[in-house]
C-alpha positions as CSV (number, residue, x, y, z in Angstrom):
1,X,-37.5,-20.5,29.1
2,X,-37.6,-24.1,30.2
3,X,-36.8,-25.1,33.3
4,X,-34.3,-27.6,35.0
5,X,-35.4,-31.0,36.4
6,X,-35.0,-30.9,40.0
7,X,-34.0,-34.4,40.9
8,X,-33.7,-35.9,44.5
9,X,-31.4,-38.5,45.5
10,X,-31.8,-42.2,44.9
11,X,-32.9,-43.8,48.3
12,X,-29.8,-46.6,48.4
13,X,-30.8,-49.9,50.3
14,X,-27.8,-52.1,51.3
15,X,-30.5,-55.4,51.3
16,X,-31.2,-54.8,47.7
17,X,-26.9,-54.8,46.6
18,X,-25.6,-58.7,45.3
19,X,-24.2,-60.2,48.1
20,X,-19.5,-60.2,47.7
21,X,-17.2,-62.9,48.8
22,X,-14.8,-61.2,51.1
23,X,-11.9,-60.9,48.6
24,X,-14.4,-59.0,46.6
25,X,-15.6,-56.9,50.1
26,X,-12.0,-56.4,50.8
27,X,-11.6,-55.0,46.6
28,X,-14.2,-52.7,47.0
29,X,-13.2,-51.2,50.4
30,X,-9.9,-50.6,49.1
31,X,-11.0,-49.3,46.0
32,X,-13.8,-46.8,48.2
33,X,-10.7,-45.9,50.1
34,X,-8.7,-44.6,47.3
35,X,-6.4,-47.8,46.2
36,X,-6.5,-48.2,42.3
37,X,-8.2,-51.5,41.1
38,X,-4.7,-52.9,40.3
39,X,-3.4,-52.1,44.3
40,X,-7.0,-52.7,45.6
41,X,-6.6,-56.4,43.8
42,X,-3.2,-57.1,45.0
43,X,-3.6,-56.5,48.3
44,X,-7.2,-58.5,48.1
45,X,-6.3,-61.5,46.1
46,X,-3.1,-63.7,46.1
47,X,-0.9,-62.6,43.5
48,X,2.5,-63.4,44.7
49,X,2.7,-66.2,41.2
50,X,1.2,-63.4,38.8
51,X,2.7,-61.2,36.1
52,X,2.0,-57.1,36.5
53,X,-0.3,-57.7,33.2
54,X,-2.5,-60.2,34.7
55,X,-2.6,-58.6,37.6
56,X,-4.3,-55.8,35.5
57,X,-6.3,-57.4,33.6
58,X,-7.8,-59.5,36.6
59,X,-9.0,-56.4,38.2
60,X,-10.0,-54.6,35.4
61,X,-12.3,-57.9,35.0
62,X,-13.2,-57.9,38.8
63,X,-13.6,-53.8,38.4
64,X,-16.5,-54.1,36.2
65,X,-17.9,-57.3,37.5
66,X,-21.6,-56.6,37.9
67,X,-22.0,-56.9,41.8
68,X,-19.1,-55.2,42.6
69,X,-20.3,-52.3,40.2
70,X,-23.4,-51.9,42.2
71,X,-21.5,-52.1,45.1
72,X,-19.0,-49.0,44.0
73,X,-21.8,-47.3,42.3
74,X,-23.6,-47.9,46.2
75,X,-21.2,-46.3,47.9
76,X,-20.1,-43.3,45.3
77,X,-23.8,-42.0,45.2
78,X,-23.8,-42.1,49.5
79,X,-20.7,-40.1,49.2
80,X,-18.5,-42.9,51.2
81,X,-14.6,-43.0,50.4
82,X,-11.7,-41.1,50.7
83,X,-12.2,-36.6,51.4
84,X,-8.8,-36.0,49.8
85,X,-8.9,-33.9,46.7
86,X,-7.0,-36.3,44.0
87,X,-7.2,-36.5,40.5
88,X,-8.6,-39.9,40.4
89,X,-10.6,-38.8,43.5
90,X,-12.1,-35.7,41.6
91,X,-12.7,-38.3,38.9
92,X,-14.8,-40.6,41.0
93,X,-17.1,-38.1,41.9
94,X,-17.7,-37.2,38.8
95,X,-18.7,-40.4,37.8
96,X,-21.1,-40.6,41.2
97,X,-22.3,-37.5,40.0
98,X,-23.0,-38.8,36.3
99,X,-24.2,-42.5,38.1
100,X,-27.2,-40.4,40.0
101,X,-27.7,-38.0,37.0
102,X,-28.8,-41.5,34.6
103,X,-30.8,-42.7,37.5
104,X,-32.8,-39.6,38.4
105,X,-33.4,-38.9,34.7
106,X,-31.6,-36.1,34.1
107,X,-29.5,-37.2,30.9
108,X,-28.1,-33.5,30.7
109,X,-26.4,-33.7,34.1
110,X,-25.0,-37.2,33.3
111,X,-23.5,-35.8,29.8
112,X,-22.0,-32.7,31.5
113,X,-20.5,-34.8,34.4
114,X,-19.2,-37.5,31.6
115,X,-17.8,-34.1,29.6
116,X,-16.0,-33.2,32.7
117,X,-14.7,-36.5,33.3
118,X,-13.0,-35.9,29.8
119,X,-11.4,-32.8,30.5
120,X,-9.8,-34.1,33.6
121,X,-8.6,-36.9,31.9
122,X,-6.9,-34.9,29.4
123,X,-9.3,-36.3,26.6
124,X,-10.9,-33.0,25.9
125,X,-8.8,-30.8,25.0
126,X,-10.0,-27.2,24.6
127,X,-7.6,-25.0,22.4
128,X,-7.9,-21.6,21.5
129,X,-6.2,-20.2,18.5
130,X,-5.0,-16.7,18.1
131,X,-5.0,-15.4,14.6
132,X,-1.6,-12.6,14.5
133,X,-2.5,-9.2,13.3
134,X,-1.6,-7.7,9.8
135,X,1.5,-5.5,10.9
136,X,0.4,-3.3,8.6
137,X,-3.5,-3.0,9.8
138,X,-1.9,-2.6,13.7
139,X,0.4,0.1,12.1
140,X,-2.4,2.0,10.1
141,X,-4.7,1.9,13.5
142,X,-1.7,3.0,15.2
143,X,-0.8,6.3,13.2
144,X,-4.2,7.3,13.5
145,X,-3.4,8.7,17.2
146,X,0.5,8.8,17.0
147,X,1.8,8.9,13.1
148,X,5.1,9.8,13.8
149,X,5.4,6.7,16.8
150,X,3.9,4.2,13.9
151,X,6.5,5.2,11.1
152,X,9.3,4.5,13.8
153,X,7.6,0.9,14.5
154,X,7.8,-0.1,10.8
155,X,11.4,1.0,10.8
156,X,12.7,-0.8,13.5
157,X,10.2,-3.9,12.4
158,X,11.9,-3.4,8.8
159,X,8.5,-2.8,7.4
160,X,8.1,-1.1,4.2
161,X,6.1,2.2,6.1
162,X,5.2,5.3,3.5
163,X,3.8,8.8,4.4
164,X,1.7,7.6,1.9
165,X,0.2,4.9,4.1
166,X,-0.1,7.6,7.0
167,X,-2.1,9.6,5.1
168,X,-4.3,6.6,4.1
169,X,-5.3,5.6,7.6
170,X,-6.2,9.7,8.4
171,X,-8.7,9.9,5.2
């Protein structure tokens, strides 16, 4: 049976993270502290002259901008932001989770924390289907115990139910 990789933690060091300008500082400390990228840019930036769709797009842009990544990425795997239980809260730690997974190694951690990531989201979708019952099987499993109940079903059901079938279930 093969065993699990036991990883450790990376060792972060603040020295080693692209230096911000303060609007992106102030972005990321909102962001850490719960604000969406689109509030986290508002309150950062000037945006008094924009439309809502720019405003967007800017911090989508200034959400994946490579030092401010590592900055995120930073402070989701040292566990720093809001305690809160939200959904986009739950989400970011599964995504610290999957960030330390890739960099310790352990691909099969990052894909289950990724997975999970998708089912919060409402991407993954598990369904179950139930496949109905013959009425007629159920009745003939039925009248094995309690013939006279089973015959009485059928009727009320308005299914065509025989002594002939009876008999057919105690044979």
């Amino acid at each position: 049976m093969p065993r699990r990789k036991i990883t450790k933690p990376i060792a972060l060091n603040v020295d080693d993270l692209p230096e911000l300008t303060a609007q992106q500082e102030e972005f990321v400390r909102l962001v850490i502290g719960g604000k969406t990228a689109t509030d986290a840019y508002r309150a950062a930036y000037s945006t008094e002259n924009m439309a809502d769709r720019t405003i967007w797009a800017q911090a989508s842009r200034l959400n994946a901008h490579p030092s401010v990544v590592a900055w995120l990425s930073a402070a989701r795997q040292a566990c720093i932001g809001t305690h809160i239980v939200t959904l986009a809260g739950h989400q970011q730690q599964l995504e610290r989770l999957r960030e330390i997974a890739v960099q310790t190694g352990n691909v099969g951690a990052a894909v289950q924390a990724e997975l999970a990531r998708g089912k919060v989201a409402g991407h993954h979708i598990e369904r179950i289907q139930e496949v109905p019952a013959d009425p007629h099987d159920t009745l003939k499993t039925l009248a094995q115990t309690a013939p006279d109940l089973a015959a009485h079903l059928a009727a009320a059901a308005g299914i065509p139910w025989t002594q002939a079938d009876e008999h057919a279930t105690k044979h």
